[in-house]
VOGU-3710 file (C-alpha; in Angstrom, 3 decimals, decimal comma):
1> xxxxxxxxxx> 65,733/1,313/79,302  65,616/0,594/75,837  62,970/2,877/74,998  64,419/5,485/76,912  67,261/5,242/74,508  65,267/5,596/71,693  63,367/8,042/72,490  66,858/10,446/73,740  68,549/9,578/70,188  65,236/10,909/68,582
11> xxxxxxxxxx> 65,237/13,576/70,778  69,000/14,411/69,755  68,478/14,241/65,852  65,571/16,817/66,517  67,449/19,178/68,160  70,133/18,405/65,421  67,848/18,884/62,801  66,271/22,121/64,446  69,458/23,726/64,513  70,448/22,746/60,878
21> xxxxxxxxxx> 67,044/24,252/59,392  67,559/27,323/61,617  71,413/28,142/60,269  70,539/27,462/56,880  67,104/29,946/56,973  69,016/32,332/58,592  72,236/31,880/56,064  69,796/32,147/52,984  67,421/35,242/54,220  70,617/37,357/55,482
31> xxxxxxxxxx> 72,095/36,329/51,756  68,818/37,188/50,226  68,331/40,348/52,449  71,893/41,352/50,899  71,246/40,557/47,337  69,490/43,827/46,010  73,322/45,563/47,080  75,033/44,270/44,373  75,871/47,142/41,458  75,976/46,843/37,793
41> xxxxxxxxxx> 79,977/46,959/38,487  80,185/43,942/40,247  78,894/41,412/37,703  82,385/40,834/36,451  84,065/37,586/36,330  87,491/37,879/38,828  90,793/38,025/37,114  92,104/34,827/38,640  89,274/32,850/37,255  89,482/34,691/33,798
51> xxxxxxxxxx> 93,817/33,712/33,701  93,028/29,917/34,720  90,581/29,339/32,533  91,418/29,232/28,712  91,279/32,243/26,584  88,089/31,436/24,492  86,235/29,906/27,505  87,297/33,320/29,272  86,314/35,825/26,441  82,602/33,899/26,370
61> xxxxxxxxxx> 82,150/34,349/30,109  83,271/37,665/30,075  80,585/38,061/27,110  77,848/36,338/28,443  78,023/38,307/31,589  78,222/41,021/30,163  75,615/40,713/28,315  73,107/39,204/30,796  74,552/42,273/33,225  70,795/43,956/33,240
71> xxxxxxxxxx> 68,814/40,667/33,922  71,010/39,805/36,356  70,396/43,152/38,202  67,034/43,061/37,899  66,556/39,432/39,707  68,878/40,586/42,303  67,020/43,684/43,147  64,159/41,363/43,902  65,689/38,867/45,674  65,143/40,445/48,848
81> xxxxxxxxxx> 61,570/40,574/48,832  61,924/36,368/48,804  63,548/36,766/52,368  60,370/36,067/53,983  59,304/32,713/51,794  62,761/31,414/52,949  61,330/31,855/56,604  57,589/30,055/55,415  59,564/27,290/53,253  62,348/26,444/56,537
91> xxxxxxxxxx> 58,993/26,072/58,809  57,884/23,755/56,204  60,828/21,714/55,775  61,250/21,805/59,562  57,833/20,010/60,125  58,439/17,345/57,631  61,212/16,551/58,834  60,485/16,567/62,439  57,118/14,687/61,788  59,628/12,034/60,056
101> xxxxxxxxxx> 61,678/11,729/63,336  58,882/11,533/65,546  57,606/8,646/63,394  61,368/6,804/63,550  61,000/7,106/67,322  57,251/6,104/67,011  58,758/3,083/65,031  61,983/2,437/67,506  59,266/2,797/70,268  56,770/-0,135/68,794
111> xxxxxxxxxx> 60,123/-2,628/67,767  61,337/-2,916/71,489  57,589/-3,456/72,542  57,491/-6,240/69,975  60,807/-7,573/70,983  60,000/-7,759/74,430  56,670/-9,419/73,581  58,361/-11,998/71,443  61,210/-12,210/74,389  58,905/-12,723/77,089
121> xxxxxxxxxx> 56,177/-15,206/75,349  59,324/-18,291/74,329  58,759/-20,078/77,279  62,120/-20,086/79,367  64,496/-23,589/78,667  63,752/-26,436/80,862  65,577/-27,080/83,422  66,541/-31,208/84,643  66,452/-32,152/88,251  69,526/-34,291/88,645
//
């Protein structure tokens, strides 16, 4: 029974973990895909941030922005062509980590066989006849 159990909990961080890597590929390429739509006009710090921050800290990151405006459009326009690494690099992750699990149940698997070794080989207490 006890290896049964270990092996369903490994079973259930897998699928846990395959779902994880899956949202998070599929979060970053539809971001990625999206990037290359962003317009000179919208590299603009928002007004709320610009009134809570203070008025020199505001006037430099309206600056800085503004100057870095071009560079910035020209990384975005080729962020979408990275949509596909995210795809390669999520496989990647996915198979170190599920290697990882498969070794934790590997490792859960092995303890209870020891256990029950060591359980089985104490000889059992003696008993007195009265």
């Amino acid at each position: 029974m006890a290896f049964l159990v270990g092996w369903v909990l490994v079973l259930l961080l897998l699928a846990f973990w395959s779902g994880l890597v899956m949202a998070v590929q599929s979060f970053l390429a539809g971001l990625l895909a999206h990037a290359g739509t962003v317009g000179a006009s919208d590299w603009s710090l928002p007004e709320a941030l610009r009134n809570w921050l203070p008025t020199a800290v505001g006037d430099w990151l309206v600056s800085t922005v503004e100057t870095w405006t071009p560079q910035l459009q020209s990384l975005a326009s080729a962020l979408p062509s990275l949509a596909g690494g995210v795809t390669v690099l999520a496989w990647v992750v996915w198979t170190l980590g599920a290697v990882l699990l498969l070794g934790l149940g590997l490792a859960i698997h092995v303890a209870v066989a020891l256990w029950r070794k060591s359980k089985q080989s104490t000889p059992p207490p003696a008993v007195t006849a009265p």
